[in-house]
Structures are given as structure tokens and as C-alpha cells.
C-alpha positions in Angstrom: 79.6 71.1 146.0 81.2 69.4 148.3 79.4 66.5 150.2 81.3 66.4 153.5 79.2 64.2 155.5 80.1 61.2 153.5 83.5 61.0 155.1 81.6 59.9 158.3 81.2 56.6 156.3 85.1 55.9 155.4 88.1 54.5 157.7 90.3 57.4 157.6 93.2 55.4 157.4 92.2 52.9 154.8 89.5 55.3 152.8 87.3 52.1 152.6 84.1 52.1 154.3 82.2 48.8 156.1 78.5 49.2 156.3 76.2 46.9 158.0 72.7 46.9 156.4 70.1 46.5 158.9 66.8 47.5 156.2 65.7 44.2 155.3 62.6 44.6 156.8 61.3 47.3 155.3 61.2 44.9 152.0 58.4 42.8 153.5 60.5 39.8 153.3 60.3 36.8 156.0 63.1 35.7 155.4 65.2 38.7 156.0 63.6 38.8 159.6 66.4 36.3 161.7 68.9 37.9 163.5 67.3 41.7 163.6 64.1 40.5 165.4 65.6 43.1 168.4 66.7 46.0 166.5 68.2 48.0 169.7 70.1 44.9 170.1 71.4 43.9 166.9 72.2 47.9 166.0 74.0 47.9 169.7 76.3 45.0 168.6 77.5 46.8 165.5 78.1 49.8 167.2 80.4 48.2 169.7 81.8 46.2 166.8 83.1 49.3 165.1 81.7 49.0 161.9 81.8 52.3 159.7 78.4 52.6 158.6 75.0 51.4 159.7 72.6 51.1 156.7 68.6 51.7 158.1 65.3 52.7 157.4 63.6 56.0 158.4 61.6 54.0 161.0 64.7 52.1 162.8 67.1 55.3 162.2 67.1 56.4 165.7 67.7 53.0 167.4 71.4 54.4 165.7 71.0 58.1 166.1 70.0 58.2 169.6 73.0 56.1 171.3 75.7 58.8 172.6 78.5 59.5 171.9 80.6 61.1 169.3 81.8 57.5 167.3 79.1 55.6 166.6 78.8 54.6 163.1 77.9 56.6 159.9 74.2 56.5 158.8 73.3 55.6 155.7 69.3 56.2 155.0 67.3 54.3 153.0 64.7 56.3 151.7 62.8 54.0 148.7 60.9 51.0 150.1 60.2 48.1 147.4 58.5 45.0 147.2 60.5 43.4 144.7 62.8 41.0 147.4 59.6 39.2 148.6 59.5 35.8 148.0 56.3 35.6 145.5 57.2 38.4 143.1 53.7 40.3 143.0 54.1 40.6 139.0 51.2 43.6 138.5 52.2 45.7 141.3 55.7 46.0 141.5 56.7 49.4 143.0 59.7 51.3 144.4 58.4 54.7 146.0 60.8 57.5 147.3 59.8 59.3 151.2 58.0 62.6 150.7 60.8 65.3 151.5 63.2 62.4 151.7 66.3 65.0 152.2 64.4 66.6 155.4 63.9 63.7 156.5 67.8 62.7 156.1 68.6 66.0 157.4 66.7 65.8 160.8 68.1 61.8 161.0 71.7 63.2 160.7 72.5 61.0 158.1 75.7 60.6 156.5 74.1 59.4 153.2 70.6 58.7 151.6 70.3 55.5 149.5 68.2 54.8 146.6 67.5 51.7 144.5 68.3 51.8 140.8 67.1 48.3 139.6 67.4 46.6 136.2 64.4 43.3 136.4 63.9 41.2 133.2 60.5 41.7 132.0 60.1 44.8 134.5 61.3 47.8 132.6 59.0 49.9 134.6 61.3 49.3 137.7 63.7 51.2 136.3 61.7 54.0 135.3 60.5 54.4 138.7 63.7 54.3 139.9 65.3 57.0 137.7 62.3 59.1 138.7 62.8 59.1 142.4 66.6 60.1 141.9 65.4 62.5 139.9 63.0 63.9 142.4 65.8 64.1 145.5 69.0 64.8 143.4 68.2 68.7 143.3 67.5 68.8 147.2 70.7 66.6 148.0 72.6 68.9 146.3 71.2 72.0 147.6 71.7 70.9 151.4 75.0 68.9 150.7 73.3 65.2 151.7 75.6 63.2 149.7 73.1 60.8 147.3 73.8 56.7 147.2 72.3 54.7 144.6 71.9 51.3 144.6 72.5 50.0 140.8 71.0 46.2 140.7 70.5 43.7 137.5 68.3 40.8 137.9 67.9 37.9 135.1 65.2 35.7 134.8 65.6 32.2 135.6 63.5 29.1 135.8 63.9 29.0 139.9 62.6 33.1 139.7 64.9 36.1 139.7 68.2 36.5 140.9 71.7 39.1 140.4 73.0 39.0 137.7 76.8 39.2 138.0 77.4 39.6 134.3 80.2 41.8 134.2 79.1 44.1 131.2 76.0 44.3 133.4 76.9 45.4 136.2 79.4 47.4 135.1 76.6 49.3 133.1 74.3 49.9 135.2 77.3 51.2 138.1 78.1 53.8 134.8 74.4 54.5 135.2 73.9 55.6 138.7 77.4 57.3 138.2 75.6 59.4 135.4 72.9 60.1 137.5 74.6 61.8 140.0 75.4 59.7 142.6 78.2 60.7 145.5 78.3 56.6 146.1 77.4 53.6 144.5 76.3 49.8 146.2 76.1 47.2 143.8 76.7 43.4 143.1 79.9 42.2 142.7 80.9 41.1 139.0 80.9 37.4 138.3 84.0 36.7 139.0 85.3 39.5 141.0 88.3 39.9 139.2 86.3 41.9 137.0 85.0 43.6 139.3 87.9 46.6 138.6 85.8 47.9 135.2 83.0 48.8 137.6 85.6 50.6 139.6 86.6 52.2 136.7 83.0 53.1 134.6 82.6 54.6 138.3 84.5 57.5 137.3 85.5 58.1 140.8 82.2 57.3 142.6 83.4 54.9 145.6 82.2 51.7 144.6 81.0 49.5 147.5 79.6 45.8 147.2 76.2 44.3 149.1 76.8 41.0 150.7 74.2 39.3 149.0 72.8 35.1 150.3 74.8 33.9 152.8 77.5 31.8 152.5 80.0 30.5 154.8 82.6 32.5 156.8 85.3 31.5 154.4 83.7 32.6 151.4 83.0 35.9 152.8 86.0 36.6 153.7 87.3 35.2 150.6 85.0 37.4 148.0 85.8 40.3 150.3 89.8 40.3 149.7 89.5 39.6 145.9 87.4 42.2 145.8 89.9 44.4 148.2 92.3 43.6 145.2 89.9 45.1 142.7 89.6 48.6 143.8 86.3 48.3 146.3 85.4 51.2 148.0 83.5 49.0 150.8 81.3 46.3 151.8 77.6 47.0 152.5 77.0 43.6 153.9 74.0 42.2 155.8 73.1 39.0 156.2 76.4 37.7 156.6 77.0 39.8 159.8 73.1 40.5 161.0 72.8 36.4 160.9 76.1 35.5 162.1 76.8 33.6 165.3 78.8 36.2 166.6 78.0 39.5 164.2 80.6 41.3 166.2 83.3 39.8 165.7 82.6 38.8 161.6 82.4 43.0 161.8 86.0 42.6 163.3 87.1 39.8 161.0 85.7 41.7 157.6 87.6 45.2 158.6 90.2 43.3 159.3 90.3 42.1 155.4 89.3 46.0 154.2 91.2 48.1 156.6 94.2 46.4 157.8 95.3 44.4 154.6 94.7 40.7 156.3 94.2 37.8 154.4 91.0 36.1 154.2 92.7 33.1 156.1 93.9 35.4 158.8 91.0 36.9 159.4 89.3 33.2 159.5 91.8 32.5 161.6 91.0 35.6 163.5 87.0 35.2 163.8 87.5 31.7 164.9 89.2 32.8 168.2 87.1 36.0 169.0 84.6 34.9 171.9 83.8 38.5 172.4 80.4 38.6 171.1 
């Protein structure tokens, strides 16, 4: 069946899709708090900026949904709170729980997409279980009622400083067959380590758009950078966060990074770009 709504999500010129994830709070997480402390505000600027896709939590949704017009951004749902991105990993009670109805709820949000976490921990097989179980329990419904199903495909390798991605190519690549497997209608995952791997995760995708999550932040160049070797690679998008949600000016790094995925500008000219846009 056909999942039209997730074309509300992709440049029609380019077919590549830039989200801006605004759910970090929903992950209990301090330090995901700066720069979406005023979620009408933050959400506003991303609008105006352009950006294809706004990535939010049931609870935030309508700070999106309820701006008029007819082209405002695509929403992407997320539907499956966890508590494994807090900074003391609570080791007995690690959870990921799916929304009651989760498609309804999508449904009555006009979402373009829900999302899901499919996540991979070192010592934590249960995390994955979980996670296979929730797709499980929405995959039928999406399907039924044509809400197109993300999945968010995540390894993490234990290290002495605690847990981080693991960009291991084989990895990644995977766990991206995985959530491809599973049914998903798009995928969000971590880039490979380096990204000019990143083109077997495109291609154990098996046609699944393959988009990338921003990740820490790093510094404008280094965005914009990772973002055109992994245009080169075959990404479907960029689901980033931080690195726009924390920015000086968050509009215009919107700007700067759809220049890099949409028009074909090189990370130096969109530098080059975002260092001249005052309109933020």
C-alpha cells in the first residue's frame, strides 16, 4: 500500500528530506534542554526557515500542527519515549514504551510519519527486544490506515567514558537491514564511521530512504562537511537537532544545510553562505 503522506517530508525537486528534531526532551535529558526552552519559538524559526520536516513529541505536536497555512513543514511523530540518553544510564530499568493507539494518535496529529527507536546497547539485549515489540504492535495499524512507519536503527558500544554510537560500518549497516526487514517506510540512523561507507547502508536499505541524525555538536564546518560526504553517499536526509536547535542562528544553519542537500552546494559555500545570513 502506498504511504502517500510521506512525500510531505521530501524536497520535491531534490527527493531528499531535512528534518529538524525538536524531541529531546521527552528523553529526560538536561542537556538536551538549551535552545528549545520556548518550543513555540524555536518550532516558529524552523518553519520560517523552510526546513522539510519537524521531528516532535505527541505533547509539543501541535506547537507545529496548529500554525496556518498550507507549507509548513512535514511532521514526523515520535511515538516511543526512552530513558536510555540520560546522563546516568539507570542500568535496572531501562525501558522504551510505545503510545497506546500510537497510529490514532498520528492520525488526529496529521502526521506525515511516526517514528520508532530500534536500539542495539552493549550489555542491554532487552532494549532491543522491546523495541522489535513496539514495531510489532503499530506496524499492522500503520499499514491499515496508510501512516507511513520510521524506525530509528541505533548501535551503542561500551566504553570506559559510558556508551556512545557506534559508527562501525558492518554495524550500522546491520541494524539499517534490520528496521528495513521490519517494515519500515523510512529509516534514521548514524552515519558509518567514515561516511564513505555510508553507501552499504544505502544499499542493505533496499530502497527504504535512508536519513542520518545529527548527533553531538560540532562546529559549523564539520556539519556541513559530514553533510556533503554524506550527500555523495546516497542519503535520503538529515534528521539533525542539536546542530540547528542550539545554533546561533538556527535559521539560517536550516538554510545553509538545504543548501548542501537540495541545491548541490559545497560545504564551503554554504559556510560561506551561513556566515553572511543575519536573518535569524
Amino acid at each position: 500500500m502506498e504511504k502517500f503522506r510521506l512525500q510531505r517530508l521530501f524536497n520535491s525537486a531534490s527527493q531528499r528530506s531535512l528534518i529538524v528534531a525538536i524531541d529531546h526532551a521527552l528523553f529526560n535529558n538536561a542537556a538536551f534542554l538549551p535552545g528549545i526552552e520556548n518550543m513555540p519559538k524555536i518550532v516558529k524559526k524552523v518553519v520560517d526557515a523552510g526546513a522539510d520536516g519537524v521531528l516532535l513529541s505527541v505533547g509539543e505536536a501541535p506547537h507545529l500542527q496548529s500554525l496556518p497555512g498550507r507549507t509548513k513543514p512535514g511532521l514526523m511523530l515520535r511515538v516511543d519515549p526512552a530513558n536510555f540518553y540520560n546522563t546516568e544510564l539507570p542500568v535496572s530499568h531501562l525501558h522504551c514504551r510505545v503510545f497506546d493507539n500510537a497510529v490514532e494518535i498520528a492520525l488526529r496529529m496529521d502526521a506525515a510519519c511516526i517514528l520508532l527507536n530500534l536500539l542495539d546497547i552493549d550489555d542491554h539485549p532487552e532494549m532491543l527486544n522491546q523495541c522489535v515489540e513496539n514495531v510489532l504492535r503499530v506496524k499492522s495499524d500503520c499499514d491499515r490506515y496508510g501512516m507511513p512507519l520510521g524506525i530509528e536503527p541505533l548501535s551503542f558500544k561500551k566504553t570506559k567514558d559510558g556508551y556512545v554510537g557506534d559508527g562501525n560500518p558492518k554495524r550500522v549497516t546491520t541494524l539499517a537491514r534490520m528496521a528495513a526487514e521490519l517494515g519500515a517506510d523510512i529509516i534514521k540512523t548514524d552515519s558509518t564511521e567514515p561516511e564513505e561507507e555510508f553507501h552499504l547502508v544505502v544499499e542493505a536499505a533496499s530502497g527504504v530512504p535512508v536519513t542520518v541524525r545529527g548527533g553531538s555538536k560540532a562546529s559549523d564546518r564539520e556539519v556541513l562537511e559530514h553533510t556533503e560526504r554524506l550527500v555523495a553517499q546516497g542519503v535520503a536526509g538529515l534528521i539533525y537537532g542539536r546542530n540547528v536547535i542550539q545554533h546561533d542562528k538556527p535559521a539560517a544553519m536550516t538554510r545553509a544545510l538545504q543548501a548542501v542537500l537540495h541545491d548541490g552546494m559545497s560545504a564551503k559555500q554554504a559556510l560561506k553562505q551561513l556566515n553572511a545570513d543575519k536573518a535569524d
